[in-house]
VOZAKOL-211141 format. One record per residue (C-alpha): x, y, z. Coordinates in steps of 0.1 Angstrom, whole numbers, plus 5000, padded with zeros to 4 digits. Example, Ala and Ser with C-alpha at 12.3 -4.5 7.8 and 13.67 -1.06 7.14 Angstrom:
# residues 2
{{5123 4955 5078}};
{{5137 4989 5071}};
END
This chain:
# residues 136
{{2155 7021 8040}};
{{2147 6998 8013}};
{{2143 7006 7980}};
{{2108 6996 7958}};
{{2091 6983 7994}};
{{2057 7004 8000}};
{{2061 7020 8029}};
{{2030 7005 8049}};
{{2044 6971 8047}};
{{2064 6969 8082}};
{{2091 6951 8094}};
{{2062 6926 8110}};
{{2042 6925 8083}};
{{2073 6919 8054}};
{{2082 6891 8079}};
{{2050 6873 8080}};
{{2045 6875 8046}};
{{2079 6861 8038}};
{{2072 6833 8063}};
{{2043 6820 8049}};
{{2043 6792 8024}};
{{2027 6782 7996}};
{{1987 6780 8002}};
{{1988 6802 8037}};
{{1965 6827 8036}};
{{1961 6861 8052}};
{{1932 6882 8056}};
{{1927 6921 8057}};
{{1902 6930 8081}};
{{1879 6963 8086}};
{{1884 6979 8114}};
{{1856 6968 8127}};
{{1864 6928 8125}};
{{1871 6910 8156}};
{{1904 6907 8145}};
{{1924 6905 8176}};
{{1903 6878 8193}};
{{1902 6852 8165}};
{{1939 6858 8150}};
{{1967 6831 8154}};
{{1994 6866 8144}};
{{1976 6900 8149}};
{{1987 6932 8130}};
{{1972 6965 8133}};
{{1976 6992 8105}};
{{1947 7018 8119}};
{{1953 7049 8096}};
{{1954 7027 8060}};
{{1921 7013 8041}};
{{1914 6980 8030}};
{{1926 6980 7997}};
{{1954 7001 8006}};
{{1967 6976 8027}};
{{1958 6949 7997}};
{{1980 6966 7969}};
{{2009 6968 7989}};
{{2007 6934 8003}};
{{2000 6923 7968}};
{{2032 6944 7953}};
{{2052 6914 7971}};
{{2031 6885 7974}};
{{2025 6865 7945}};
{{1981 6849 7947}};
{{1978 6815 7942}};
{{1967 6802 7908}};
{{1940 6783 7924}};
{{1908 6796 7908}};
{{1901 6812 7941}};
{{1928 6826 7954}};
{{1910 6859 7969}};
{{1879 6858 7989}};
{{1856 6889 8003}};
{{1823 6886 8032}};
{{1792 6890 8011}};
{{1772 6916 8016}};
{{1730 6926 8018}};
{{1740 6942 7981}};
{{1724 6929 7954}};
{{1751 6911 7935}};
{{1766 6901 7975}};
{{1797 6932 7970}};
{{1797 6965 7981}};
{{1810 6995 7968}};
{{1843 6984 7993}};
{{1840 6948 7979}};
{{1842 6958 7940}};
{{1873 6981 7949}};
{{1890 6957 7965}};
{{1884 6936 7930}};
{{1900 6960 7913}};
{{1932 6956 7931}};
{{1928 6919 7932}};
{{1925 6917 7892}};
{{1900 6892 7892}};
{{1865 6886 7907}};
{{1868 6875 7941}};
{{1850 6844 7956}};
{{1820 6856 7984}};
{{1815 6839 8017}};
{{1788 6840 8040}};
{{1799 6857 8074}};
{{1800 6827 8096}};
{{1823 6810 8065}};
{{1847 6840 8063}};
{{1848 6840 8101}};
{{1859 6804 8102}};
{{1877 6805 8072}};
{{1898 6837 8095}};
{{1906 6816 8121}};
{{1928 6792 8099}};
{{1947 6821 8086}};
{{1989 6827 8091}};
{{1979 6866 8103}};
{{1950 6889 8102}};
{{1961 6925 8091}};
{{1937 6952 8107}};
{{1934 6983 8084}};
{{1914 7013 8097}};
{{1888 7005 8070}};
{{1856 7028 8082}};
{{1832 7007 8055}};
{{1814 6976 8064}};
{{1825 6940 8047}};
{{1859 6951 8041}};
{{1875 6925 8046}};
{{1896 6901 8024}};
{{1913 6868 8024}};
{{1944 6862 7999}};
{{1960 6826 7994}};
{{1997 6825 7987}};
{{2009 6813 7954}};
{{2046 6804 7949}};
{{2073 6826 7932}};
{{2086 6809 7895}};
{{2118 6793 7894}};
{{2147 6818 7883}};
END
């Protein structure tokens, strides 16, 4: 048991996450992504929600200070974000960056692990760059 760790982020999932560097990303995927088939490291977390899975990867993982560090699918909304989309602003902190489908597909491919949630809701799926953790 460790103290101050969310309790969805698993032994796999604290490893990847401690194994990326600087500029890796890792995407949260719906459960409806083809996660599986275009991962490099797979993770499923079926019962847990997009931006579930989000906060508590962000409680530990510092986002990159690049203007873009977060990036969502656009969607047939309006403004491109969906109800799902805006939420997972809201845990994000800061607008996130819209791809087109084929983009964010692509974009998945080159990722250090996909994360599966058991989102139900279409376009929820994120991609978050890894900042670096200040000098102590």
């Amino acid at each position: 048991m460790l103290i101050g760790i969310d309790p969805i982020l698993t032994a796999d999932l604290l490893h990847a996450l401690k194994s990326m560097g600087h500029n890796d990303t890792i995407v949260i995927a719906d459960r409806n992504f083809p996660a599986s088939s275009l991962a490099r490291r797979y993770l499923p977390l079926s019962g847990v929600d997009a931006p579930r899975v989000a906060r508590a990867i962000l409680s530990v993982m510092p986002l990159d200070e690049d203007p873009n560090p977060a990036s969502a699918m656009t969607t047939a909304a309006a403004d491109g974000r969906d109800a799902v989309t805006k939420e997972l602003e809201q845990v994000v902190g800061q607008p996130i960056s819209l791809l087109a489908p084929p983009d964010f597909y692509a974009e998945a491919t080159k990722a250090y692990m996909i994360v599966q949630s058991g989102e139900p809701r279409f376009y929820g799926n994120l991609i978050l760059r890894k900042g670096v953790l200040p000098p102590q």
